[in-house]
LOPA-917348 format. One record per residue (C-alpha): residue in three letters; x, z, y. Coordinates in pm, 1 decimal. Example, Ala and Ser with C-alpha at 12.3 -4.5 7.8 and 13.67 -1.06 7.14 Angstrom:
<rs>
<r code="ALA" u="1230.0" w="780.0" v="-450.0"/>
<r code="SER" u="1367.0" w="714.0" v="-106.0"/>
</rs>
This chain:
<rs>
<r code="UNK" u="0.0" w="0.0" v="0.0"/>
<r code="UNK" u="113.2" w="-90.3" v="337.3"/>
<r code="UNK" u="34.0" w="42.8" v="686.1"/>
<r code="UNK" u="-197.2" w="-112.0" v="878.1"/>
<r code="UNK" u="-24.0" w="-15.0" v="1218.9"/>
<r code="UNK" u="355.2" w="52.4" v="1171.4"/>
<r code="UNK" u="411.2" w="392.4" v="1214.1"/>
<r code="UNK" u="58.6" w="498.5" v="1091.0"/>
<r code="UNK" u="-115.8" w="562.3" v="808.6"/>
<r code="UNK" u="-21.6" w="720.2" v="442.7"/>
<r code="UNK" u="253.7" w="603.1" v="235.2"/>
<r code="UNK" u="245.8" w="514.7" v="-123.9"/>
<r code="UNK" u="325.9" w="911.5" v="-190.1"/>
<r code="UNK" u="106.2" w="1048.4" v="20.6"/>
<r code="UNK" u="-162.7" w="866.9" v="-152.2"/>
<r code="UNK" u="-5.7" w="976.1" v="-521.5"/>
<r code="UNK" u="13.4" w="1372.1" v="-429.5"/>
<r code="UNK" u="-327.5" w="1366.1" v="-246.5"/>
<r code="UNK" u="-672.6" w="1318.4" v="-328.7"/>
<r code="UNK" u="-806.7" w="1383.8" v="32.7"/>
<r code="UNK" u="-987.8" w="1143.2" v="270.3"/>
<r code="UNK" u="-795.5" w="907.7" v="474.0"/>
<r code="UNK" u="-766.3" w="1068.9" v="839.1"/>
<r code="UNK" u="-588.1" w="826.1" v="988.3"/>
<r code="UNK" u="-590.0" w="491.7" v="825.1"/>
<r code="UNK" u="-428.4" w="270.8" v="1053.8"/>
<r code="UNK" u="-662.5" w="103.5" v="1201.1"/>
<r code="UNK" u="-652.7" w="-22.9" v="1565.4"/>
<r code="UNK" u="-840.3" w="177.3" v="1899.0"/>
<r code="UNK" u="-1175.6" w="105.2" v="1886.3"/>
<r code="UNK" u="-1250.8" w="-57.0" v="2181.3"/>
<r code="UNK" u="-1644.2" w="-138.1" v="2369.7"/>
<r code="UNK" u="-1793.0" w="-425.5" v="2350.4"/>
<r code="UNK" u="-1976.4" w="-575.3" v="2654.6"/>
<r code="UNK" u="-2318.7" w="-529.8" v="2496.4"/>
<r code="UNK" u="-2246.2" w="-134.0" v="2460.9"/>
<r code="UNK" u="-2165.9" w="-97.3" v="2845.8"/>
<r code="UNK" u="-2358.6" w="-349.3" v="3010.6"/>
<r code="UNK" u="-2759.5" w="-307.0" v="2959.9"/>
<r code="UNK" u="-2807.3" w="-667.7" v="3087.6"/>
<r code="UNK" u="-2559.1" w="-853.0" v="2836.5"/>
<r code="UNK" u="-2711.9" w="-638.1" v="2538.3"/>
<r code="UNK" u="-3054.3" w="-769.8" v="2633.1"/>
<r code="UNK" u="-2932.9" w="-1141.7" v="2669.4"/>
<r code="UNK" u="-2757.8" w="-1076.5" v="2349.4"/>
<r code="UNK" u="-3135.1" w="-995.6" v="2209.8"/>
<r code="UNK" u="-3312.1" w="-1300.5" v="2346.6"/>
<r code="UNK" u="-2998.7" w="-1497.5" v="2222.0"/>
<r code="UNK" u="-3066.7" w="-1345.9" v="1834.5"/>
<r code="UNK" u="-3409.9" w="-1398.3" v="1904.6"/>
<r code="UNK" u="-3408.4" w="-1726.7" v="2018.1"/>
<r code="UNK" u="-3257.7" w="-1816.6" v="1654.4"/>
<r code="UNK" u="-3490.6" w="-1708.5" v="1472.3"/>
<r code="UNK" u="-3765.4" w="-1896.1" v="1669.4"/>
<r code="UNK" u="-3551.5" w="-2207.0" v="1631.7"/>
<r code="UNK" u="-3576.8" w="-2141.0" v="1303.8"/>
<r code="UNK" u="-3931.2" w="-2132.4" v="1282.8"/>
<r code="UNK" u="-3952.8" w="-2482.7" v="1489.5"/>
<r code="UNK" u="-3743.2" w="-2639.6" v="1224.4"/>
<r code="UNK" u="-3929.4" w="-2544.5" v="939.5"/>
<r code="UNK" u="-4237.6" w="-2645.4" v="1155.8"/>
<r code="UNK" u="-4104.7" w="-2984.9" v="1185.9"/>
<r code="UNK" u="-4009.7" w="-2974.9" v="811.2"/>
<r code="UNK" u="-4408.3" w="-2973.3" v="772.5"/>
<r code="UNK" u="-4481.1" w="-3281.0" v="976.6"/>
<r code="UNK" u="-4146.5" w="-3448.8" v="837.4"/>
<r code="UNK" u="-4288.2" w="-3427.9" v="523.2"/>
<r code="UNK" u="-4646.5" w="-3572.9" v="591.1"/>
<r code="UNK" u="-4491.2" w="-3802.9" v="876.9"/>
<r code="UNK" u="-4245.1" w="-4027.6" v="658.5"/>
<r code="UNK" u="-4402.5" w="-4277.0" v="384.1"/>
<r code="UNK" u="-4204.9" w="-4237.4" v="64.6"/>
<r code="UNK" u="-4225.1" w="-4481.2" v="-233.4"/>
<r code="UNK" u="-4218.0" w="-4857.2" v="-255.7"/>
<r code="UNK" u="-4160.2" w="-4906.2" v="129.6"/>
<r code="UNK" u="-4031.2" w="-4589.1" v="283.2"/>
<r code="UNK" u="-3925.0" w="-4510.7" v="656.5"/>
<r code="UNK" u="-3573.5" w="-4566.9" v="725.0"/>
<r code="UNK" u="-3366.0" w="-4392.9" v="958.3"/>
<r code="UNK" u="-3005.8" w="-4604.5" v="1028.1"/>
<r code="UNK" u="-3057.7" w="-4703.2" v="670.4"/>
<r code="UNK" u="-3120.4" w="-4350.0" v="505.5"/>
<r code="UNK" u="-3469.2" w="-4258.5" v="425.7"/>
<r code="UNK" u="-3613.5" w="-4034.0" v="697.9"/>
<r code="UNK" u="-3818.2" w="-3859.9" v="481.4"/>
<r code="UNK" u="-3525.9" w="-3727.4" v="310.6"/>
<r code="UNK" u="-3276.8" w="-3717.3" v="624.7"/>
<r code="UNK" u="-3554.4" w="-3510.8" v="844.9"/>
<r code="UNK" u="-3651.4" w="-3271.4" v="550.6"/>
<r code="UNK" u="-3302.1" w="-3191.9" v="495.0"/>
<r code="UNK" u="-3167.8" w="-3167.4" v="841.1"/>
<r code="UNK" u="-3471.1" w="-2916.3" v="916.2"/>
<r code="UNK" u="-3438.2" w="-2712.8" v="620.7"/>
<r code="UNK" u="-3088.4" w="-2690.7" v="698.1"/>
<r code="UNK" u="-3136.6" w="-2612.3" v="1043.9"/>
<r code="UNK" u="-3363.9" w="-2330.5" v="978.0"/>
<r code="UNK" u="-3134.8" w="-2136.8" v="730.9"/>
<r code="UNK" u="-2822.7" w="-2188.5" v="933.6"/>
<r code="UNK" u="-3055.1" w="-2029.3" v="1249.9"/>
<r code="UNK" u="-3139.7" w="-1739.1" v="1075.1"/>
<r code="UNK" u="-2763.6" w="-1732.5" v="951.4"/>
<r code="UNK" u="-2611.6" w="-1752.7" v="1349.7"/>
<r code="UNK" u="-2904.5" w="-1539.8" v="1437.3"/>
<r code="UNK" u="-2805.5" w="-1258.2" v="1163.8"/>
<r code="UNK" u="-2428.3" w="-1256.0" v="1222.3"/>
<r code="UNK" u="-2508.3" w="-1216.6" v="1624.5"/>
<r code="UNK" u="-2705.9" w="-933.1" v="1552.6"/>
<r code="UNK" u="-2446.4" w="-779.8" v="1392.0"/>
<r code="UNK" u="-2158.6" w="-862.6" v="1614.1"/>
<r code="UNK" u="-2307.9" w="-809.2" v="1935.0"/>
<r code="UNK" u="-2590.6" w="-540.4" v="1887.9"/>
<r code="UNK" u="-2523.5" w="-338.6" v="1593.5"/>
<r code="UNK" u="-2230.0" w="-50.2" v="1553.8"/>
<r code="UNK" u="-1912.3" w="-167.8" v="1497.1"/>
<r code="UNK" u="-1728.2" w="197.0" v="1454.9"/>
<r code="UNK" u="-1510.6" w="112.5" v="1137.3"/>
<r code="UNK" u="-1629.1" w="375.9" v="801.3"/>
<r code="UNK" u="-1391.1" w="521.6" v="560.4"/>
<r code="UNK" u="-1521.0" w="533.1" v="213.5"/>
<r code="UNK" u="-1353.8" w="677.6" v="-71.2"/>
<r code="UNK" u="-1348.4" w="512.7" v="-387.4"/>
<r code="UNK" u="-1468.8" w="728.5" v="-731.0"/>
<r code="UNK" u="-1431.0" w="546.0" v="-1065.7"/>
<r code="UNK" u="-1777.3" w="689.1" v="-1169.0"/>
<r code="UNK" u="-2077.2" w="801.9" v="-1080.3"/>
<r code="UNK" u="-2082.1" w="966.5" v="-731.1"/>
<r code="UNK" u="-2204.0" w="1374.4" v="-689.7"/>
<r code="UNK" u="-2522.8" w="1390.7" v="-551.5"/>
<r code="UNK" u="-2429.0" w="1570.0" v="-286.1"/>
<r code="UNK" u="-2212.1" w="1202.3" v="-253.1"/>
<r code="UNK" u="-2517.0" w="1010.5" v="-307.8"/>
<r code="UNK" u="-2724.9" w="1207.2" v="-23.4"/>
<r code="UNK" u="-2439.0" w="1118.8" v="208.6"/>
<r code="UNK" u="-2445.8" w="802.3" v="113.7"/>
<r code="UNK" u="-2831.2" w="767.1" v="178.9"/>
<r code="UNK" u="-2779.1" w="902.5" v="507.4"/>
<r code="UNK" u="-2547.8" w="684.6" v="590.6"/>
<r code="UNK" u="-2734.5" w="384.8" v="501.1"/>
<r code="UNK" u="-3056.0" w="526.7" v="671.9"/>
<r code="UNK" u="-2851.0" w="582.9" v="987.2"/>
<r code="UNK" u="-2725.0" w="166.4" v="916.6"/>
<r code="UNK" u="-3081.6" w="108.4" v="942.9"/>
<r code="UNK" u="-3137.9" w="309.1" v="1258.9"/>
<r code="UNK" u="-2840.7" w="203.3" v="1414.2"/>
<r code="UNK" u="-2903.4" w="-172.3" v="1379.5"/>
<r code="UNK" u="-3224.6" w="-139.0" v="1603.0"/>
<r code="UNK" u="-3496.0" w="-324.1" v="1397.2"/>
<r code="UNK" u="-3769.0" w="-11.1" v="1483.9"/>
<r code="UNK" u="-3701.1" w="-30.9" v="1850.3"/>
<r code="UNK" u="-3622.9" w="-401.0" v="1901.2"/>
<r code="UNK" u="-3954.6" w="-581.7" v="1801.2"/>
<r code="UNK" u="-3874.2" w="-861.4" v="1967.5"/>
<r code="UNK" u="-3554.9" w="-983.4" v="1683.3"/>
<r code="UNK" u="-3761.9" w="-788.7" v="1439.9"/>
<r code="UNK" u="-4091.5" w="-995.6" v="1483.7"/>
<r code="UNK" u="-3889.9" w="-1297.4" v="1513.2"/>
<r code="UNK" u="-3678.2" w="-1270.8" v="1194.1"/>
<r code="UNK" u="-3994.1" w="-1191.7" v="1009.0"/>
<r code="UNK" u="-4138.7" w="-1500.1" v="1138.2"/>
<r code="UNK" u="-3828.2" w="-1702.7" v="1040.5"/>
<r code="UNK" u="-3860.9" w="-1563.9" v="720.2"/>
<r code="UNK" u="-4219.8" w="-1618.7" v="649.9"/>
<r code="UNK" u="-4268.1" w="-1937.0" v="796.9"/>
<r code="UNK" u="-3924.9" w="-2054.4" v="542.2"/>
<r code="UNK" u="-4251.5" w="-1971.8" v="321.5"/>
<r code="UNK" u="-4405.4" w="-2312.2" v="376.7"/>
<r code="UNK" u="-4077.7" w="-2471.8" v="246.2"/>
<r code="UNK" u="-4171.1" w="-2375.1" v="-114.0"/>
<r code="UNK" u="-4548.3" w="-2463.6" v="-33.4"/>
<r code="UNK" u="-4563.1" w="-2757.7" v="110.7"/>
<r code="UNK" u="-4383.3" w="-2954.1" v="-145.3"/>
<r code="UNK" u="-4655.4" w="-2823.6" v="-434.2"/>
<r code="UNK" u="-4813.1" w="-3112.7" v="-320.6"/>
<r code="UNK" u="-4590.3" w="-3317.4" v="-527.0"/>
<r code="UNK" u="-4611.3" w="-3147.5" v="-817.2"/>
<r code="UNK" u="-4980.8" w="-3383.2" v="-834.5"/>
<r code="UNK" u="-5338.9" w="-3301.3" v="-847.7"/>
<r code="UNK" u="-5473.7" w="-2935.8" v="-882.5"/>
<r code="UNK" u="-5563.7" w="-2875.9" v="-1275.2"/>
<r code="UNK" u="-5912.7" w="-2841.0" v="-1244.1"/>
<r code="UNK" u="-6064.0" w="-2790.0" v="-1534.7"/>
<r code="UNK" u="-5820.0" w="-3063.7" v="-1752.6"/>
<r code="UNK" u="-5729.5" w="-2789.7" v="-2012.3"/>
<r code="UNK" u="-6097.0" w="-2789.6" v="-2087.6"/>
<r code="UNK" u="-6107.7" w="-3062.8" v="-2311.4"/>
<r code="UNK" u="-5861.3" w="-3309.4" v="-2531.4"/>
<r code="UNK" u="-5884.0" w="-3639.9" v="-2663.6"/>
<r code="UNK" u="-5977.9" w="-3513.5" v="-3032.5"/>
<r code="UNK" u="-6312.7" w="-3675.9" v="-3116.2"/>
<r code="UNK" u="-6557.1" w="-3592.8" v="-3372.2"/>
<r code="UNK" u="-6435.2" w="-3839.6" v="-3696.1"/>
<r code="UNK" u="-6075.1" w="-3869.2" v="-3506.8"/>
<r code="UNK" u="-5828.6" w="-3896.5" v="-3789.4"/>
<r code="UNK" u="-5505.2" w="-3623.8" v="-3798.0"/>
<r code="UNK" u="-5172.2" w="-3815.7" v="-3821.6"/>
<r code="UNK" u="-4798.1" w="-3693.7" v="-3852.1"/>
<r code="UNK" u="-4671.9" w="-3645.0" v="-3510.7"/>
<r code="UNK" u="-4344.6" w="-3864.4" v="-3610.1"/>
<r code="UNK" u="-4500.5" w="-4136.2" v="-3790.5"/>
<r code="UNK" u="-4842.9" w="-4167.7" v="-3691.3"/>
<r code="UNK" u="-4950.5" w="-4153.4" v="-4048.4"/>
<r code="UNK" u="-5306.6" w="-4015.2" v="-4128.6"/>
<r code="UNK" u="-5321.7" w="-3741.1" v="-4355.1"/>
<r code="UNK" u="-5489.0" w="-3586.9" v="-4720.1"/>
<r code="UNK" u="-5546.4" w="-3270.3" v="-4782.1"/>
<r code="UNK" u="-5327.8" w="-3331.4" v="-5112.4"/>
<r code="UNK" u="-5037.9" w="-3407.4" v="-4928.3"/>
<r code="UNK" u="-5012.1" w="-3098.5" v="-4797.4"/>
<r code="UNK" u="-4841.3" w="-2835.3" v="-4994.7"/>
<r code="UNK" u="-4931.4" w="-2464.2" v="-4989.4"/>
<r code="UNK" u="-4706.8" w="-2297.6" v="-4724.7"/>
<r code="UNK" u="-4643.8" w="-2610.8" v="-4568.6"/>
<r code="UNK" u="-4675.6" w="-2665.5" v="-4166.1"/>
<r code="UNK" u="-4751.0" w="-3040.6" v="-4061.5"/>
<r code="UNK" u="-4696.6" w="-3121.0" v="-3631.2"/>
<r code="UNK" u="-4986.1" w="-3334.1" v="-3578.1"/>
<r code="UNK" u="-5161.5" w="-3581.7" v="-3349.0"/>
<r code="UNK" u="-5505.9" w="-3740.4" v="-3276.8"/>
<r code="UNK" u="-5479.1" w="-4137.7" v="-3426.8"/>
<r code="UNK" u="-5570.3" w="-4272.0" v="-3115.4"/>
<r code="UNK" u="-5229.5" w="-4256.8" v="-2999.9"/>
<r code="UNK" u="-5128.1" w="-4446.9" v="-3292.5"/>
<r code="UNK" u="-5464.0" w="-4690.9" v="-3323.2"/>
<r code="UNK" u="-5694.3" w="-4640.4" v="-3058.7"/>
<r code="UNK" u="-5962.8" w="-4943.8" v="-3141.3"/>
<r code="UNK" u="-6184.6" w="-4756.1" v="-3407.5"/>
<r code="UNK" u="-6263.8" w="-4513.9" v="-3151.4"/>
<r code="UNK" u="-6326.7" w="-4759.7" v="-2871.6"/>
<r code="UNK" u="-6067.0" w="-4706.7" v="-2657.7"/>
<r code="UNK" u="-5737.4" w="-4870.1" v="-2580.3"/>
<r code="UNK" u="-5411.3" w="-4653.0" v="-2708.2"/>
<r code="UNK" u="-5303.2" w="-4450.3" v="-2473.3"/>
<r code="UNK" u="-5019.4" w="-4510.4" v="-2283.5"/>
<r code="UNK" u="-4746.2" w="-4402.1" v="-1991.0"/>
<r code="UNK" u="-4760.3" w="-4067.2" v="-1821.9"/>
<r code="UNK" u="-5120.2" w="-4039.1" v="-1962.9"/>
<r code="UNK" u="-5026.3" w="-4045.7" v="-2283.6"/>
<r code="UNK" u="-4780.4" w="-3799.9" v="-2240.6"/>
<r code="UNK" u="-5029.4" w="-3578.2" v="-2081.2"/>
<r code="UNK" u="-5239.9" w="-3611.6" v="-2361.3"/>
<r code="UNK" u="-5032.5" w="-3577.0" v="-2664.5"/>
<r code="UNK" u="-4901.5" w="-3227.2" v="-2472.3"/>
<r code="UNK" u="-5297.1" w="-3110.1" v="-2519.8"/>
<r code="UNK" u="-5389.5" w="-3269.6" v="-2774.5"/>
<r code="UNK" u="-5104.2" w="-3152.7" v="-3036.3"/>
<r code="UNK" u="-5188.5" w="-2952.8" v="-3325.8"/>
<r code="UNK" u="-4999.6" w="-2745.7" v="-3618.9"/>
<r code="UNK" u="-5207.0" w="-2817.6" v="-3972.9"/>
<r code="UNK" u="-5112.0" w="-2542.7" v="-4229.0"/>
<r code="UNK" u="-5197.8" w="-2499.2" v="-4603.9"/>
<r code="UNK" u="-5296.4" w="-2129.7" v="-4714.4"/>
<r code="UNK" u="-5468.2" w="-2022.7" v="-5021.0"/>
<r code="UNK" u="-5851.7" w="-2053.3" v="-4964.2"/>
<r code="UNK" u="-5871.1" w="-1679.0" v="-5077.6"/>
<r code="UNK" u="-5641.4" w="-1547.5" v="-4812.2"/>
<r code="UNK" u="-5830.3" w="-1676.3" v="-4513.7"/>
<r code="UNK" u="-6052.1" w="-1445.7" v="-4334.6"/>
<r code="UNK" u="-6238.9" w="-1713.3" v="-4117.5"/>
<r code="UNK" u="-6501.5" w="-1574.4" v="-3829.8"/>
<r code="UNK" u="-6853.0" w="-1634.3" v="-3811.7"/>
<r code="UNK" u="-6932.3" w="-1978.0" v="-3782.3"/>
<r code="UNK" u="-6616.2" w="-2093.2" v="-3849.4"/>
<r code="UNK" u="-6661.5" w="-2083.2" v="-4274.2"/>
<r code="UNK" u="-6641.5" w="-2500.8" v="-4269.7"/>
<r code="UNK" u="-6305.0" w="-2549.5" v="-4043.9"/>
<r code="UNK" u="-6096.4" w="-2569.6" v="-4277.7"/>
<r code="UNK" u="-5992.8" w="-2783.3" v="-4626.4"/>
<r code="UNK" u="-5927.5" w="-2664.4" v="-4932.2"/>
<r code="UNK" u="-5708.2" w="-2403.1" v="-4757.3"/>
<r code="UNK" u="-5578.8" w="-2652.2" v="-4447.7"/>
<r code="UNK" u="-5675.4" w="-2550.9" v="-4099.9"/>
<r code="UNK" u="-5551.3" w="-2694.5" v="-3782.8"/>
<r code="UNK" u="-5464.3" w="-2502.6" v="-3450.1"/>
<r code="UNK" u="-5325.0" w="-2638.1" v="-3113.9"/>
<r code="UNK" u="-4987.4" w="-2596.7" v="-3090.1"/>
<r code="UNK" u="-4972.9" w="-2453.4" v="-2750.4"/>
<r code="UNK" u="-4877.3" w="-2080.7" v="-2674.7"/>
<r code="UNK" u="-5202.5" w="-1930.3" v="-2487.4"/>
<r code="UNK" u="-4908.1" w="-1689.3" v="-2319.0"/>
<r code="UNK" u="-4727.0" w="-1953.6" v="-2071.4"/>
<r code="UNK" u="-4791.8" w="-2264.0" v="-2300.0"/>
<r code="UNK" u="-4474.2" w="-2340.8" v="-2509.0"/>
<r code="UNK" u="-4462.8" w="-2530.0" v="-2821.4"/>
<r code="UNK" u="-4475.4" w="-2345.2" v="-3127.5"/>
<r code="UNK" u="-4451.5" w="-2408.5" v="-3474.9"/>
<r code="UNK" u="-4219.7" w="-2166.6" v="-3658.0"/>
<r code="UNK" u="-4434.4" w="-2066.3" v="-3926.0"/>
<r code="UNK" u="-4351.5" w="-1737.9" v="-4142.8"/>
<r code="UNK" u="-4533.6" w="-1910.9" v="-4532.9"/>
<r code="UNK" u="-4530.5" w="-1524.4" v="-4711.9"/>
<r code="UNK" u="-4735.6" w="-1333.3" v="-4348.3"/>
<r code="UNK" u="-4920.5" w="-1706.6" v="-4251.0"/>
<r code="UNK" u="-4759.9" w="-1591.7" v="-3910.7"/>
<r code="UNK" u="-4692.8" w="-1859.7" v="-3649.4"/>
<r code="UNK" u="-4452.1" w="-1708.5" v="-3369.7"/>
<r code="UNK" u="-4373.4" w="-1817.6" v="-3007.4"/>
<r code="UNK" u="-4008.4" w="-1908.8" v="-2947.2"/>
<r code="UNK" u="-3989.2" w="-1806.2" v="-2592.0"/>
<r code="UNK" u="-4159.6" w="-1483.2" v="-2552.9"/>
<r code="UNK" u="-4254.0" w="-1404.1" v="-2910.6"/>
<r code="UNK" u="-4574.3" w="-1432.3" v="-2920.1"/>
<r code="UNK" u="-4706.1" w="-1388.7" v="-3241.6"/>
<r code="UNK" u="-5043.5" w="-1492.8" v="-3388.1"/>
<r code="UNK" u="-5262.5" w="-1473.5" v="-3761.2"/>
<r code="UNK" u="-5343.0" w="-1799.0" v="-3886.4"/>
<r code="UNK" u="-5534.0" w="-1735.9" v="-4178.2"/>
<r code="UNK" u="-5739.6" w="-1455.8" v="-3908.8"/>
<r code="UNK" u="-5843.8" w="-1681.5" v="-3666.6"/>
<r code="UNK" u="-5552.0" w="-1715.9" v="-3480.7"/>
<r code="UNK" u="-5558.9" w="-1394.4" v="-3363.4"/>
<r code="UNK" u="-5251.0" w="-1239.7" v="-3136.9"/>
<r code="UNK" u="-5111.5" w="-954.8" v="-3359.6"/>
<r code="UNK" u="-4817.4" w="-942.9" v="-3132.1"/>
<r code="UNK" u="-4633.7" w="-1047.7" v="-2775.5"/>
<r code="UNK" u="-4740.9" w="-1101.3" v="-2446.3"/>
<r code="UNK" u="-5009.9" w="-1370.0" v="-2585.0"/>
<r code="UNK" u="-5394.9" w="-1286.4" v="-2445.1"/>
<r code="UNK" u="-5567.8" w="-1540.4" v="-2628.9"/>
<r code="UNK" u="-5570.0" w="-1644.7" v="-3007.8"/>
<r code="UNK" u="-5476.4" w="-1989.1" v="-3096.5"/>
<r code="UNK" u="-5742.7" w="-2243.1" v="-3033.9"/>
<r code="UNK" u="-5875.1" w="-2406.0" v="-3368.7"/>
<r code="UNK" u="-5983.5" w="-2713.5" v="-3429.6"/>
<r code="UNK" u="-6209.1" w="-2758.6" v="-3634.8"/>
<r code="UNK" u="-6144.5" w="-3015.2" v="-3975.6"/>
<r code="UNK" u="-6298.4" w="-3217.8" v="-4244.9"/>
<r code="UNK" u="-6240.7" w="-3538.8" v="-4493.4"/>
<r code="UNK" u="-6367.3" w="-3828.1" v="-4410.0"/>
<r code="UNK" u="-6471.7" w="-4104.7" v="-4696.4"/>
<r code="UNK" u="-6174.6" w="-4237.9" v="-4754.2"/>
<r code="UNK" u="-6034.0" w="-3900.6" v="-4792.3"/>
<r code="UNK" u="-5825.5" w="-3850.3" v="-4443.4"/>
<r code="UNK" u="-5865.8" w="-3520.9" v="-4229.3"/>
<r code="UNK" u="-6051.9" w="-3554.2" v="-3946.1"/>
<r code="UNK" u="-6186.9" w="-3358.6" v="-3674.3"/>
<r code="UNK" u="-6540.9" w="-3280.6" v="-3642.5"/>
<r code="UNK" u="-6506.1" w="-3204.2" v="-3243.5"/>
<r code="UNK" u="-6317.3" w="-3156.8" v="-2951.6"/>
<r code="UNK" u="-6143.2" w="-2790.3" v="-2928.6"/>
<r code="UNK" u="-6457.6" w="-2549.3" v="-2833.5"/>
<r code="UNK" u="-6235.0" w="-2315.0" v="-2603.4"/>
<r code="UNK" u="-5945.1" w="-2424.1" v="-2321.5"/>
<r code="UNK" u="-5636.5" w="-2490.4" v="-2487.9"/>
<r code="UNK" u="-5282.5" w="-2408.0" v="-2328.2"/>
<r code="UNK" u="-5199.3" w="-2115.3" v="-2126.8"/>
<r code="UNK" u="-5417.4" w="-1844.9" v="-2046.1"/>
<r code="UNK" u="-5556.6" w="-1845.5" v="-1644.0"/>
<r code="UNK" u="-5764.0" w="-1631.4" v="-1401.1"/>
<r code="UNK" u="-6070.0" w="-1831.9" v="-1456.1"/>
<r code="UNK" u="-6133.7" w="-1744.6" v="-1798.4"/>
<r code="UNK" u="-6272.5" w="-1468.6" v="-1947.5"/>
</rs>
């Protein structure tokens, strides 16, 4: 260790024989600044911090109308050959945070203490009687920086702050339209054959193997004509598949417990539930054969196929949607309807 002054300030001894605070640690005269003598520079000091902040807020302001202003897409708006959309929304966004950044770092420069604080170091956990100090001396940090008794930075910061709020808003608008009530219903069709997710081919119940989990699909995405529609394709059929995917399992008959009205979902054993987590809607198909379990990856959700579906453990609110299955005449398993509850992840508007 080295003095900070020459002349001043313990050696590497004094340090080694003593475990007592630092009285003199080197450090230069602490000297006024203008904004703790002079009442009129500390208040232009204040409007200066303040003045920040509101820039701050007119920048993310103009972030707003940047981002409805500019077209985007096939033609956009062009700004010396960069699109303005992204050149404005940047530049304001920017702008903002570095104006709360000057703003901050003027505060603390020119209006809060700068008396220098000796702290010693403990290589564990503090005494409380260390901890109270500590408090106090935070608390006092607090007092000393002026946010109760200068409402004019303090109402301004939390302005700047707030309106950096409509950032993360504003841009939701992208995401596309509000969901409505889409997880309401899927493409699954009374007679709609089940198909193998990977190669679209319908299935029999006596392919299907005791203990065995099959990732499905609806075979419109494979064949759409004998339902009357065209296959679906592009971002809608993504959007579909994503509801419309199911998990077909084999059980024996005798261990399935079905609910009231439910006695004719299944085949021989085979029932079919969506393979969306009601909990935050991940894919799930690891499947324990021995417990007819059927856990969540991400949160562990875990659920009771041959019960319904029913959570028995995780974060999960909701059991499993089933849907409901049958053969048709050639001997394919079908659906007999649509899902009769919401599939995916569990919301505020249901019950």
């Amino acid at each position: 260790m080295t003095d900070l002054v020459p002349g001043h300030g313990p050696t590497d001894s004094d340090l080694a024989t003593t475990g007592d605070p630092i009285v003199d640690p080197g450090l230069p005269e602490h000297l006024p600044r203008p904004t703790d003598v002079d009442p009129h520079a500390e208040k232009r000091a204040e409007r200066q911090v303040a003045g920040f902040f509101g820039g701050s807020i007119v920048l993310v302001l103009l972030f707003v109308v940047s981002y409805f202003a500019f077209d985007v897409g096939d033609n956009p708006d062009t700004f010396l050959g960069i699109g303005s959309s992204t050149l404005f929304l940047g530049l304001t966004l920017g702008g903002a945070l570095l104006f709360i950044g000057i703003g901050a770092i003027q505060w603390s420069r020119k209006l809060m203490n700068d008396q220098e604080i000796v702290e010693q170091r403990h290589p564990a956990r503090s005494s409380e009687e260390d901890r109270e100090v500590t408090l106090a001396a935070l608390q006092a940090g607090i007092d000393d920086s002026g946010i109760a008794r200068r409402p004019l930075i303090r109402n301004t910061l939390l302005g700047a702050l707030g309106a950096l709020g409509l950032v993360a808003i504003v841009p939701l608008r992208d995401l596309g339209p509000l969901p409505g009530r889409t997880l309401y219903k899927t493409v699954w069709r009374e007679g709609m054959r089940v198909c193998n997710d990977v190669s679209g081919a319908p299935l029999k119940p006596e392919w299907i193997e005791i203990g065995q989990l099959v990732n499905a699909e609806p075979e419109i995405f494979y064949n759409g004509e004998p339902y009357g529609q065209e296959t679906i394709t592009g971002h809608e059929q993504l959007v579909a598949k994503t509801k419309a995917a199911i998990i077909v399992v084999r059980m024996e008959p005798g261990d399935i417990t079905p609910a009231k009205g439910r006695e004719d979902w299944g085949v021989d054993g085979i029932l079919a539930y969506s393979k969306i987590c009601t909990h935050v809607g991940c894919p799930i198909s690891l499947w324990e054969q021995q417990t007819h379990h059927l856990l969540c990856p991400c949160h562990q959700s875990t659920f009771a196929l041959a019960d319904n579906g029913k959570v028995i453990f995780g974060p999960a609110a909701r059991a499993l949607p089933q849907l409901p299955l049958a053969v048709d005449d050639e001997g394919y398993l079908i659906a007999t309807s649509d899902f009769t509850e919401p599939v995916g992840p569990s919301f505020w508007e249901r019950g």
